[in-house]
Backbone bond lengths (Angstrom), bond angles and torsions (degrees), N, CA, C in turn:
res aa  C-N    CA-C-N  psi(-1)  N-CA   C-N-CA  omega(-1)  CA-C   N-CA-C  phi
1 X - - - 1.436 - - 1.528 108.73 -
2 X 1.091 116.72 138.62 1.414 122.45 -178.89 1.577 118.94 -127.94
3 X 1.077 120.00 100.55 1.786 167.51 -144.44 1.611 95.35 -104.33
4 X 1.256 136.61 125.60 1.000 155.23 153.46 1.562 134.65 -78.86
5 X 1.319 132.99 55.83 1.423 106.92 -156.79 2.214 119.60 -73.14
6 X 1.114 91.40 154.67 1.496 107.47 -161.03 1.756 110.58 -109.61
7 X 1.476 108.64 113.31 1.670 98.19 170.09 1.493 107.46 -63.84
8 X 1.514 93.25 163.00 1.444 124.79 158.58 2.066 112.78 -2.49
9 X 1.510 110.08 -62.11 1.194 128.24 174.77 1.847 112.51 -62.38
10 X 1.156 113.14 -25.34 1.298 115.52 178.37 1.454 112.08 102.03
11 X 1.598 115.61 12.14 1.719 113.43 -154.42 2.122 79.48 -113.79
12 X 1.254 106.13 169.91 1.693 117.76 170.79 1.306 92.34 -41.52
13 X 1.468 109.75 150.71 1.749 116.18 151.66 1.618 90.28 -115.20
14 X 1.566 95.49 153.59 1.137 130.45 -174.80 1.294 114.84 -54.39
15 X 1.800 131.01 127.76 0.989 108.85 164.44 2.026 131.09 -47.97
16 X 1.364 105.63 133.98 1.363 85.76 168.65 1.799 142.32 -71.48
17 X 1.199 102.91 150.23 1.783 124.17 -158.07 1.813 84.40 -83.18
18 X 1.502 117.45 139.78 1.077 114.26 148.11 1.273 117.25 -120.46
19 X 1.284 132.00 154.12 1.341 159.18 -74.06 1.532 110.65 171.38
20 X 1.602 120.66 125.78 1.302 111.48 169.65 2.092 94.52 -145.39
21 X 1.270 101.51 150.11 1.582 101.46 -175.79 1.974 96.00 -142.51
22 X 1.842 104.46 138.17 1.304 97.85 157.61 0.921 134.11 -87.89
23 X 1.607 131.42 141.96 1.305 106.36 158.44 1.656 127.80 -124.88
24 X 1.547 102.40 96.52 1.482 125.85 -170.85 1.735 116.16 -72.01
25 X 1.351 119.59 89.96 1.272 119.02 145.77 1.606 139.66 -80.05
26 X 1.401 106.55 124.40 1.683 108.45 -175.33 1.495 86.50 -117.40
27 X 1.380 97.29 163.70 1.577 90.64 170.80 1.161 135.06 -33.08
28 X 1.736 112.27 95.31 1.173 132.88 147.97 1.472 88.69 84.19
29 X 0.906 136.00 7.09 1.822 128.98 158.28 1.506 129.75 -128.87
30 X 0.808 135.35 138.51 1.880 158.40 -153.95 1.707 94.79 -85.68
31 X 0.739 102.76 102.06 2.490 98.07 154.71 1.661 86.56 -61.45
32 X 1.702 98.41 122.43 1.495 100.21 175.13 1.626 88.27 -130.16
33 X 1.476 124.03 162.17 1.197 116.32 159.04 2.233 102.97 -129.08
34 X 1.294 85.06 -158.93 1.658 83.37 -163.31 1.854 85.03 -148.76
35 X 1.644 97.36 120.39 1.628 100.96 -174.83 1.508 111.19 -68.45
36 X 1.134 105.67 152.31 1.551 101.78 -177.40 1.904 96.37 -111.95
37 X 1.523 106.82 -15.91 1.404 73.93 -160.97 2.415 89.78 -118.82
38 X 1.136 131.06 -160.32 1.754 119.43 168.84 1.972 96.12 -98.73
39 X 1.066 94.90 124.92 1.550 116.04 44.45 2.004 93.82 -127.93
40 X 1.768 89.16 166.15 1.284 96.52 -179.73 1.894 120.74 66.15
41 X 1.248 93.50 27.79 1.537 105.52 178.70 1.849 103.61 -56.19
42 X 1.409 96.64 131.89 1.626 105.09 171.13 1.862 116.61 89.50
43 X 1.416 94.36 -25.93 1.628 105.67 175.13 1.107 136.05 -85.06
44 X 1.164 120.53 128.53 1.836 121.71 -172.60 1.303 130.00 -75.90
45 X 1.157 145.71 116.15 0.963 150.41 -162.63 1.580 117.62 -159.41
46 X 1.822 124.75 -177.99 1.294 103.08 -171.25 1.596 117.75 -94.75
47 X 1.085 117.69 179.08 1.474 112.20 -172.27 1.688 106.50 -76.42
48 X 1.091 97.62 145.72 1.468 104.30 -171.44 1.734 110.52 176.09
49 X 1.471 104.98 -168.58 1.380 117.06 173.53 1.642 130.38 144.92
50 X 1.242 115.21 -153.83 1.865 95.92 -164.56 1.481 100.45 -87.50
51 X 1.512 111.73 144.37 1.445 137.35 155.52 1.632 97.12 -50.20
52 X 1.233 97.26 119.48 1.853 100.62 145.03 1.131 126.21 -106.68
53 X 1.519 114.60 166.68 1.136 124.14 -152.69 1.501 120.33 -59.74
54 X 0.864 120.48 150.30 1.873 117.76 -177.84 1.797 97.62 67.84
55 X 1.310 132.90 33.86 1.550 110.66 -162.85 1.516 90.51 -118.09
56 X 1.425 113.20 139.94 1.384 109.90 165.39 1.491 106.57 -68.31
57 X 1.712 132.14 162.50 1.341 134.88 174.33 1.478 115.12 -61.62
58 X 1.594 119.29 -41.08 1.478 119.46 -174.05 1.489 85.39 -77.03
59 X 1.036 141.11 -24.93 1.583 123.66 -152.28 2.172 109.73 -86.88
60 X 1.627 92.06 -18.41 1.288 105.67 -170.56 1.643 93.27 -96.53
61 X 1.588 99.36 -35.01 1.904 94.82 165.46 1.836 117.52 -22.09
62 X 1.241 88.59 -78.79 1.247 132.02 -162.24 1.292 112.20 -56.20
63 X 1.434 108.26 -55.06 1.455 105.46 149.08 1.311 148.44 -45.52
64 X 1.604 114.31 -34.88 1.219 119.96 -178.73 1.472 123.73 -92.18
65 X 1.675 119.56 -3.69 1.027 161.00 151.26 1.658 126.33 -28.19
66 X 2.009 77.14 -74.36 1.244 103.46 -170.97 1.975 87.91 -73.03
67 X 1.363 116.09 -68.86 1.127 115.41 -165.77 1.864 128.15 -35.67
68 X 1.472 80.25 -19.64 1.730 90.42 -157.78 1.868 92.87 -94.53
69 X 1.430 104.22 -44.56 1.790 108.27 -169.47 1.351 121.14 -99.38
70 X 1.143 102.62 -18.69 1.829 136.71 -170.52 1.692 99.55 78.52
71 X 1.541 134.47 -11.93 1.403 134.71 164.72 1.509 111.67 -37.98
72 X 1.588 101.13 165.45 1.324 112.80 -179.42 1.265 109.41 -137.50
73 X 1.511 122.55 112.92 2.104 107.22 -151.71 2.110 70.80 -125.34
74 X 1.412 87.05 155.24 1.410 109.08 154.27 1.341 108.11 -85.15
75 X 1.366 124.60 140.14 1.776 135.35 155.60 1.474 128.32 -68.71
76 X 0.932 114.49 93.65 1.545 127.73 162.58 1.447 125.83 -44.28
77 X 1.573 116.81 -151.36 1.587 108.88 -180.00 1.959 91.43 -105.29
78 X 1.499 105.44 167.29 1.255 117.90 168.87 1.604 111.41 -55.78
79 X 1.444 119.96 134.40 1.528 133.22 163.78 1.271 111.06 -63.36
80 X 1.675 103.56 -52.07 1.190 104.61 -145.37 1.622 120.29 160.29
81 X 0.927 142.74 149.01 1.747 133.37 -150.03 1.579 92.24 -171.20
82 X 1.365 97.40 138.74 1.737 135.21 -175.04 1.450 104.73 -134.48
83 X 1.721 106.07 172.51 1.428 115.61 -164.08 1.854 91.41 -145.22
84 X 1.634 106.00 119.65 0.785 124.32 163.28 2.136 124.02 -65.64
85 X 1.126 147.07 123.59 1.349 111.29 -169.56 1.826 86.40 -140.03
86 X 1.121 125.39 102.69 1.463 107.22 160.33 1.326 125.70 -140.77
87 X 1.462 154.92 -113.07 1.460 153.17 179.17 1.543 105.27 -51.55
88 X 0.713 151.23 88.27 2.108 148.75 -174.06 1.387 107.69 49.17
89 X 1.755 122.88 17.94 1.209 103.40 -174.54 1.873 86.64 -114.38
90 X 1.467 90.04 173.71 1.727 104.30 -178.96 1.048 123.24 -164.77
91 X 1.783 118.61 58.23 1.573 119.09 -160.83 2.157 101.02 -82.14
92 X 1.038 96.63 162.39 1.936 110.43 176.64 1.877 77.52 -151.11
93 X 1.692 88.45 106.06 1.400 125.96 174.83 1.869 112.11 -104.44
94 X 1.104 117.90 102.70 1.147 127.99 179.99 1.958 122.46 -81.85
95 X 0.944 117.03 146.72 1.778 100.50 -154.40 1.571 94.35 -135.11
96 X 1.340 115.38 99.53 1.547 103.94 172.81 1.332 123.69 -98.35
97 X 1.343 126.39 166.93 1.481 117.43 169.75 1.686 110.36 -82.68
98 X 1.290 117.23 135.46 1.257 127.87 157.46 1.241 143.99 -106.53
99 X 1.230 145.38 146.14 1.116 142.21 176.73 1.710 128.54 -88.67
100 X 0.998 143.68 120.29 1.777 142.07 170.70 1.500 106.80 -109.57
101 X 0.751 121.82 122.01 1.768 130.24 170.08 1.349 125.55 -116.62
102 X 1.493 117.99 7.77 1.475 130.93 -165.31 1.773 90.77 -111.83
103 X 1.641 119.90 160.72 1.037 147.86 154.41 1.643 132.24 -62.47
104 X 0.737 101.94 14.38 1.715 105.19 -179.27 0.957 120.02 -73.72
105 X 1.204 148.76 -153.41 1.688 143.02 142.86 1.426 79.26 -144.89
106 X 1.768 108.50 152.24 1.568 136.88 -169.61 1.582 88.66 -83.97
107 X 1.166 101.29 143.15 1.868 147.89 157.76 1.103 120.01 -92.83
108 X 1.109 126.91 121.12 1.849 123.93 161.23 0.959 103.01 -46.93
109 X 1.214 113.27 168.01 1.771 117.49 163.00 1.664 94.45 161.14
110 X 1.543 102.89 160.65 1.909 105.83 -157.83 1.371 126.84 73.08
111 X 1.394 98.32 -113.83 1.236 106.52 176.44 1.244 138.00 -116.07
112 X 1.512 101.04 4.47 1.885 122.95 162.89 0.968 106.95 -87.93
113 X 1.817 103.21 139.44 1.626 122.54 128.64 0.954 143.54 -19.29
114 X 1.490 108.00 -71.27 1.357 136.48 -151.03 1.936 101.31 -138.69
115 X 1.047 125.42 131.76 1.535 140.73 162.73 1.416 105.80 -130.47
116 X 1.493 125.97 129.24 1.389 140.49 174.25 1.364 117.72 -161.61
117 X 1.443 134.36 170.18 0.933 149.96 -167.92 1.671 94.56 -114.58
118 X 1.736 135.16 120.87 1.309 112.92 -152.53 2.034 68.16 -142.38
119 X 1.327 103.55 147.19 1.753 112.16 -175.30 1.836 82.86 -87.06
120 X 1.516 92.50 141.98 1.190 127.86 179.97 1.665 102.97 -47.91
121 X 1.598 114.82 -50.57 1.404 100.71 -174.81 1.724 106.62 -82.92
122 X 1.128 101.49 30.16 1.899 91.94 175.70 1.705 110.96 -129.20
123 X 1.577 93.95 19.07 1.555 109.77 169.85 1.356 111.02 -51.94
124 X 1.001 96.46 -74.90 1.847 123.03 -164.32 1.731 99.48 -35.80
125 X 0.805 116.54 -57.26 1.653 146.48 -158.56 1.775 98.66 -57.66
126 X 1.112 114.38 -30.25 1.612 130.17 174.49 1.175 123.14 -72.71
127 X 1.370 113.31 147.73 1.674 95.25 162.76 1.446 111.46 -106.23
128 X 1.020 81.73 125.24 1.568 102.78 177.48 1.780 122.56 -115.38
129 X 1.365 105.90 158.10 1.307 117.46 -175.58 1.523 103.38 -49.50
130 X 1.347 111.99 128.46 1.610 126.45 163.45 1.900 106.34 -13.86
131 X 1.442 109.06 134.56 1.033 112.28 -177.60 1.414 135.38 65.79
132 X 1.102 122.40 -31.45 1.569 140.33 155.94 1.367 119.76 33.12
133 X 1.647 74.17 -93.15 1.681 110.52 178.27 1.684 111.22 -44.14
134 X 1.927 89.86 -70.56 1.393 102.44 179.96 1.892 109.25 -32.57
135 X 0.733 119.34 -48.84 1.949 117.39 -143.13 1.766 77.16 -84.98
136 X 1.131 116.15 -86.38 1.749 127.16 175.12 1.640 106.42 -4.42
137 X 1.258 98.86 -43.72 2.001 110.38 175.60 1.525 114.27 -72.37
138 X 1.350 104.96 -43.72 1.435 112.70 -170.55 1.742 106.92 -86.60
139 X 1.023 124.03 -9.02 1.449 133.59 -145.84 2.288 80.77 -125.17
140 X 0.989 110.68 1.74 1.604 104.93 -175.03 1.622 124.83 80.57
141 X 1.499 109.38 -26.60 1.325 117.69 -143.14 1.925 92.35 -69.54
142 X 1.866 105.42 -27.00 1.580 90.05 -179.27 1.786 95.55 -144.59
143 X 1.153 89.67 147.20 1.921 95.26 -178.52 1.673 128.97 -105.08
């Protein structure tokens, strides 16, 4: 049987977008970047972005990482995963912990502004993508 589901308006909703985000702690600070382009233009959040097709999840990790900071983090276990839902879009963004052990300092590059290493208690203080804080709190990563 083939079932259609319908937004709010009554028209198709969008297939859903999947989603992968790091989340890199070094001492006592987050690799955060700041989108340059929408969704979420201007807002800080962690490096990440969409799975493509045929892509394993660590492999799109890693990719979006590298692309966004020029870093190279190992993939950890899942944090934790949320669902974006707004105009025909419908991403379920998955957020793992990662690891960096190299010396570099992060680069923009892609589709960021801004790449930095930002201390955990100077999260809040940002603007950041809707919910952020909240999940990062609930998820352990900040108290």
């Amino acid at each position: 049987m083939d079932e259609t589901t319908t937004n709010d308006q009554g028209a198709p909703a969008a297939t859903p977008t999947l989603g992968v985000g790091a989340i890199v702690v070094r001492d006592g600070h987050l690799l955060m970047v700041r989108r340059a382009q929408e969704p979420a233009l201007g807002l800080w959040s962690v490096p990440g972005g969409k799975v493509e097709r045929s892509e394993y999840l660590a492999d799109a990790l890693r990719r979006e990482v590298q692309e966004e900071t020029g870093l190279e983090v190992d993939v950890g276990e899942l944090a934790g995963f949320f669902e974006v839902i707004g105009d025909g879009t419908h991403y379920v963004i998955m957020d793992f912990l990662a690891t960096y052990t190299g010396a570099e300092e992060p680069r923009p590059g892609d589709d960021v502004d801004r790449a930095r290493w930002v201390p955990l208690d100077d999260i809040a203080s940002l603007d950041c993508t809707p919910r952020f804080v909240e999940l990062l709190t609930a998820w352990g990563v900040l108290s």
